[in-house]
C-alpha positions as CSV (number, residue, x, y, z in Angstrom):
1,X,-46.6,15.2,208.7
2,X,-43.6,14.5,206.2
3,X,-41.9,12.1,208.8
4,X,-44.6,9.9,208.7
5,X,-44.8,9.6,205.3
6,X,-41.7,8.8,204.5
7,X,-41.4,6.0,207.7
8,X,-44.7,4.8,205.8
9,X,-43.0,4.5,202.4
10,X,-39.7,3.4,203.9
11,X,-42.0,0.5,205.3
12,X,-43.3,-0.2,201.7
13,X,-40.6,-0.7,200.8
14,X,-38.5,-2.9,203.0
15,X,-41.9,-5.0,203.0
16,X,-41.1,-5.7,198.6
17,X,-37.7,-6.9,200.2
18,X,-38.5,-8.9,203.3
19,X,-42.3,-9.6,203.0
20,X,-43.0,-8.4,206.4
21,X,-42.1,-5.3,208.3
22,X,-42.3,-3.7,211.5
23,X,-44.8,-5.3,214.3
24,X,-48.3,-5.6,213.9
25,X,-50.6,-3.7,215.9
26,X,-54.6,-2.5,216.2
27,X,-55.7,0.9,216.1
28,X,-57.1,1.9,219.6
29,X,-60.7,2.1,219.6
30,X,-62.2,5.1,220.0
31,X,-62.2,6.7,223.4
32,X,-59.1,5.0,224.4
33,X,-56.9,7.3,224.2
34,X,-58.0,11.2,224.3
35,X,-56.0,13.9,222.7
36,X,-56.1,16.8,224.9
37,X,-55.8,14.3,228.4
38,X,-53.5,11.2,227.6
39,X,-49.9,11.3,228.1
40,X,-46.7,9.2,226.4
41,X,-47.4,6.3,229.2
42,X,-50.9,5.6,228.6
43,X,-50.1,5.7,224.7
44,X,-47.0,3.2,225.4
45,X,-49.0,1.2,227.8
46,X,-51.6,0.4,225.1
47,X,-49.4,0.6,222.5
48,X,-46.1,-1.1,223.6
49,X,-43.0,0.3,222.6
50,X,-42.9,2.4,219.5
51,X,-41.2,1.4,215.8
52,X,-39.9,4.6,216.1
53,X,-39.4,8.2,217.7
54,X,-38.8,11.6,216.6
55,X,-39.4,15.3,216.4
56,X,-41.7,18.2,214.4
57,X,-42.2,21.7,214.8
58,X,-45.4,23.1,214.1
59,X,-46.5,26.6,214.9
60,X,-43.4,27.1,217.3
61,X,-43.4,24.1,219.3
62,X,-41.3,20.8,219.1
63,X,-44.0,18.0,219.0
64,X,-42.6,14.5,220.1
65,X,-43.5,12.0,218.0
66,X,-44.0,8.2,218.8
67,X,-44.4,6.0,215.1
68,X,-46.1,2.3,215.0
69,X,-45.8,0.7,212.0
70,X,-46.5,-2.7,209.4
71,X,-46.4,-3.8,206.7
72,X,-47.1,-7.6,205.5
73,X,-47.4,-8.2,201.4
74,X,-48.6,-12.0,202.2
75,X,-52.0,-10.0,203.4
76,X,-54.8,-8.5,201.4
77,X,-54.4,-4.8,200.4
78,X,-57.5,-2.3,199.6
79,X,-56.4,-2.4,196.3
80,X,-54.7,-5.0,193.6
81,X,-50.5,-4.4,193.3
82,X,-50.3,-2.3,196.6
83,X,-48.4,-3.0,199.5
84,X,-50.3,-3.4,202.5
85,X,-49.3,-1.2,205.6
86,X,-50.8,0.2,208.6
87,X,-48.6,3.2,210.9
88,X,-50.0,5.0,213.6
89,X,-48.4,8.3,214.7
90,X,-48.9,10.0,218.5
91,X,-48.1,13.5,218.5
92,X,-47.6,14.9,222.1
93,X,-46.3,18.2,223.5
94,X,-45.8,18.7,227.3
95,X,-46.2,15.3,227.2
96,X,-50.0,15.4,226.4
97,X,-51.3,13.5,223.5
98,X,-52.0,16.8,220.9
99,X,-52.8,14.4,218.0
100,X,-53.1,10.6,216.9
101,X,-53.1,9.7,212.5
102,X,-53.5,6.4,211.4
103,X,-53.2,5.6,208.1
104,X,-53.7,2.2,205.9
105,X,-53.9,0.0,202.9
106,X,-55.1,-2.9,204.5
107,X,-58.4,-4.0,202.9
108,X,-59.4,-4.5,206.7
109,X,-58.8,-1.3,208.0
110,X,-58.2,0.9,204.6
111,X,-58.0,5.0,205.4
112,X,-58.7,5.8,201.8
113,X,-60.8,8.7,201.2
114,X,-62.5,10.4,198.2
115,X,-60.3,13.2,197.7
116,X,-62.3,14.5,194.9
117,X,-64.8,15.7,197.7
118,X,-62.0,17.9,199.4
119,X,-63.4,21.3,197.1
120,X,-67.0,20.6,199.1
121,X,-65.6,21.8,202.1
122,X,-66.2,25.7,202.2
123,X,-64.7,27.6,205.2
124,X,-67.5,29.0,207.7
125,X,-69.9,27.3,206.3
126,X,-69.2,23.0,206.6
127,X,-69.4,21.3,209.3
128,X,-68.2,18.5,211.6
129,X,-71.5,16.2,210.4
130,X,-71.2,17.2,207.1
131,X,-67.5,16.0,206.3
132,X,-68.4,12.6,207.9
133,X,-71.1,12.4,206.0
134,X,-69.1,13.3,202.6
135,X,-66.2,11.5,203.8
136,X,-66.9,8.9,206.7
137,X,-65.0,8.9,210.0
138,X,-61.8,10.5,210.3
139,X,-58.6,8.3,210.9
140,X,-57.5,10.9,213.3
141,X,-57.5,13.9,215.5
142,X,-55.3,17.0,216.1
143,X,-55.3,20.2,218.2
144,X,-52.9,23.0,218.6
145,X,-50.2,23.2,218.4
146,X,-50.5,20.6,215.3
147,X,-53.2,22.7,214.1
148,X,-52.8,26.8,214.4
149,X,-55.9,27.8,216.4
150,X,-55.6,27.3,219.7
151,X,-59.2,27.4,219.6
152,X,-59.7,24.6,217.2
153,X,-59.9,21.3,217.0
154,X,-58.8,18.9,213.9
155,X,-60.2,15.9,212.1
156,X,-57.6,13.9,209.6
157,X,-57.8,12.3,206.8
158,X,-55.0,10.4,205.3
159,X,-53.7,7.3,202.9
160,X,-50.8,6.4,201.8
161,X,-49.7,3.7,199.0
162,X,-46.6,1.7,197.5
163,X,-47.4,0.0,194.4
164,X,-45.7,-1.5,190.8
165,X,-42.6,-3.9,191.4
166,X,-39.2,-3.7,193.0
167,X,-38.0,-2.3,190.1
168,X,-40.6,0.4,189.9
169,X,-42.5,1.5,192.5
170,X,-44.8,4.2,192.6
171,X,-45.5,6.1,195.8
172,X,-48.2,7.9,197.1
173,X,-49.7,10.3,199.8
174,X,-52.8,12.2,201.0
175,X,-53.8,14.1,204.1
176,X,-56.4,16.3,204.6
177,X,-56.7,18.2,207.8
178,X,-59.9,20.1,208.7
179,X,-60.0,22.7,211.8
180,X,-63.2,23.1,213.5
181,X,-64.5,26.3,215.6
182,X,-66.0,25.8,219.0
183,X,-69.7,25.7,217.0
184,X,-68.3,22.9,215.2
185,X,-67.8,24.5,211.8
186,X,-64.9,24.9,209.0
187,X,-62.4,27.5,210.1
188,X,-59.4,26.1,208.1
189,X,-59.1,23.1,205.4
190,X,-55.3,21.8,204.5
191,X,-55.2,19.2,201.4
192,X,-51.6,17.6,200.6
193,X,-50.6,15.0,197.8
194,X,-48.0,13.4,196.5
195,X,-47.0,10.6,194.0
196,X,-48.7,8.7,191.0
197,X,-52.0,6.9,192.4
């Protein structure tokens, strides 16, 4: 989602300045929280209170969306000269939890993925075990209406980066989101960049 990116950058950024930003938080492990079941309070009551709120629409629907985010440049990133950040976006609609994205250049937690393995992924043919094999385990979940099948079911894949100086940063962005049939196989593969890596 393009909010989410640009509350990640923003975060970056501020982080340059300040050397901290936002609060920290852990992912939920899995299980915690279900997407399909959990509502806004259980997400708040693990959770706390989010960085920040706000809105999408996506196939029709408004989708409220509650943002976590950090960012610390005194701790290790996954890579040398990159900010290191962590945000963690709930998606809900009817207030039921309809997707969860967490994304991070943390060496401890990292959600970097070899995008170069994105053109393996064929349509009716891929499936759920194969993409984890290619590409581990996914740093989130979606279904409708953040995806467009009712049907389906979503894994995600994303990262995002700041790097370079104050004076010169460089930003950027992946996501890939992969919709799965009820026989767990490809029915639809989305694959966004931005920014110098």
């Amino acid at each position: 989602m393009k909010s989410k990116k640009i509350l990640v950058v923003t975060l970056f950024v501020v982080a340059f300045l300040s050397g901290c930003a936002g609060t920290d938080f852990v992912r939920p492990e899995a299980g915690r929280l279900d997407v399909g079941k959990s509502t806004a309070a259980d997400v708040e009551a693990m959770m706390g209170k989010p960085y920040q709120n706000g809105e999408v629409l996506k196939n029709g629907q408004i989708i409220k969306v509650e943002k976590y985010a950090y960012a610390n440049t005194a701790r290790e990133a996954v890579k040398s000269g990159v900010t290191p950040a962590r945000a963690m976006n709930f998606s809900l609609f009817n207030n039921t939890l309809v997707g969860e994205e967490f994304v991070s250049s943390f060496k401890s937690d990292s959600t970097d993925f070899d995008e170069s393995k994105v053109g393996l992924i064929a349509k009716g043919q891929t499936t759920r075990d194969d993409v984890i094999a290619m590409l581990g385990k996914p740093s989130g979940r979606a279904i409708y209406p953040l995806i467009k099948n009712k049907d389906d079911d979503a894994m995600i894949y994303s990262y995002a980066q700041v790097s370079g100086s104050a004076f010169s940063l460089k930003f950027y962005n992946e996501q890939l989101v992969i919709a799965f049939n009820d026989k767990g196989v490809v029915s639809d593969v989305e694959f966004t960049s931005n920014g110098d890596k």
